[in-house]
Structures are given as C-alpha cells and as structure tokens.
C-alpha positions in Angstrom: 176.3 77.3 -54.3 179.8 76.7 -55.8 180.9 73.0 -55.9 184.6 73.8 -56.1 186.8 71.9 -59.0 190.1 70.7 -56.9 193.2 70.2 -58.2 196.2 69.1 -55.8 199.4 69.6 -57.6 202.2 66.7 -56.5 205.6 65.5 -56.9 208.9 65.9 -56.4 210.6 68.0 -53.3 211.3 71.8 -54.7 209.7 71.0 -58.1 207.7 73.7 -58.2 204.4 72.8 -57.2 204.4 75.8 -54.9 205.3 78.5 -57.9 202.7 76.7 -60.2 199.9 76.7 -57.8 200.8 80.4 -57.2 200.5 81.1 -60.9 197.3 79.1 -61.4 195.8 81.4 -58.4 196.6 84.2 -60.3 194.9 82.9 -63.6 191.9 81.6 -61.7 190.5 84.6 -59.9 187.6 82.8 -57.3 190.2 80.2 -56.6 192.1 79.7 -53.4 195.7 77.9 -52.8 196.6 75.6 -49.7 199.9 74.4 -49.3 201.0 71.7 -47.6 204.4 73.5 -46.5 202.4 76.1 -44.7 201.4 73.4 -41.7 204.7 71.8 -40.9 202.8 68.6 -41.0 205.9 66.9 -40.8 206.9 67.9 -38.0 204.1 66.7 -35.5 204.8 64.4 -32.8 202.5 61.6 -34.8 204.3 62.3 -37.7 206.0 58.7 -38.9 209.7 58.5 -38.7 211.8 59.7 -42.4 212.5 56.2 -42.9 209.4 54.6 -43.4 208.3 54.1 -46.8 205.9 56.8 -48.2 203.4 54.0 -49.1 203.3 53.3 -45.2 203.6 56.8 -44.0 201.3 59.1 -46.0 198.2 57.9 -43.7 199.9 58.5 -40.6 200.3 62.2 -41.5 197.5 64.2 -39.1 196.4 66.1 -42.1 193.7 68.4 -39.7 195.2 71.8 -39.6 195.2 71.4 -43.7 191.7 69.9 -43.8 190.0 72.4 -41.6 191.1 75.2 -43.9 190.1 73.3 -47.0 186.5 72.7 -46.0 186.5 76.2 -44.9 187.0 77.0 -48.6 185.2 73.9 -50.1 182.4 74.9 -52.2 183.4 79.2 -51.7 185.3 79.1 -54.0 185.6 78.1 -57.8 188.5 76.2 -57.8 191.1 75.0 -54.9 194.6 74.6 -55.8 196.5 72.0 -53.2 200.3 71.8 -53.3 200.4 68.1 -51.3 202.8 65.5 -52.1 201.1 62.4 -51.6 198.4 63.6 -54.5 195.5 61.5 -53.8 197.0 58.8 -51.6 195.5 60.4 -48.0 192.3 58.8 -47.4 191.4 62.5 -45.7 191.4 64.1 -48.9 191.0 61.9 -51.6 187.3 62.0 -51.7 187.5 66.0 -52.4 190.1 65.5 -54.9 188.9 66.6 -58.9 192.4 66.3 -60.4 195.8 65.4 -59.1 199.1 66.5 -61.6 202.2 65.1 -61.0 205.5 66.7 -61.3 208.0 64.2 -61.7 210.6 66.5 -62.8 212.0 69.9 -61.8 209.6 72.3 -63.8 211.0 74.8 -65.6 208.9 77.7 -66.6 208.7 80.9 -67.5 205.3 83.1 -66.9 204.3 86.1 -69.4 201.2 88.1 -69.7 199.7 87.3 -72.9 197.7 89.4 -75.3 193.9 89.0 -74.7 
C-alpha cells in the first residue's frame, strides 16, 4: 500500500498555488491535485460571513466535498498536491497534512523542460 506524502500549497489570493500545484502534478507522475477552488466552499450557506477574521472562520468552512475526494485518493496515490488557503489550520485536514508551503508573495515563474 501507498501512504501518500501530502503537500497543501497556501497563500495569497491569485498567487499561484493553482499553476504550481499543476506543475508539480506534472513532475510527480502517481500524484494527484485537489483544489480548493474546484468546490466553491465559499459559497455554502454555513460558510462564515467575509468579515470575520480568518483565524475565526477557517473551522466553520464545511470542508466535505474536498475531504471525500481526498480520502478517495489518500494512500492511491504517491503524492497529493492541495491548493487550500488555510494550509494546516482546518482541524479536518491537518492530521493528513505532510508539508504545507506558503506563498506569501505573487510567484513568478517560468517552467522549462530540462535536459535529463
């Protein structure tokens, strides 16, 4: 059995956690990418209001669309690349959580193929 390696990739709005994630997928063959923009999370009725405090908020996010599809994948695949903003601070997934990188600035990057 595979005991997946997962790395959730965090930070700020339109940094480029998406595109990175993306680019690690592609680098990582047995891996598989989950991003947090793909579930409107946001946007469910028990969703806090935009004005409370992230530290207050990022538990009150109903993170089980998200979850169901990462334990579908937990342990199938080598490595699970999260794009989540709250990196580890969700009590949901924190426990399944290997690595969390944190883009505090706009990344800027530019991917090549490199010789072998």
């Amino acid at each position: 059995m595979t005991k997946s390696i997962v790395i959730v990739i965090s930070g700020v709005t339109a940094g480029g956690k998406t595109t990175l994630i993306n680019e690690l997928h592609k680098e990582f063959i047995d891996s598989k990418v989950i991003s947090f923009d793909n579930y409107s999370i946001d946007a469910f009725p028990s969703a806090p209001p935009i004005e409370t405090p992230v530290q207050e908020a990022v538990n009150q996010y109903d993170l089980s669309p998200l979850m169901k599809d990462f334990l579908s994948a937990k342990d199938t695949f080598s490595f699970i690349f999260i794009d989540f903003p709250f990196g580890y601070k969700h009590t949901m997934l924190e426990p399944y959580i290997t690595k969390t990188v944190y883009v505090k600035n706009f990344l800027r990057y530019n991917f090549r193929e490199t010789d072998s």
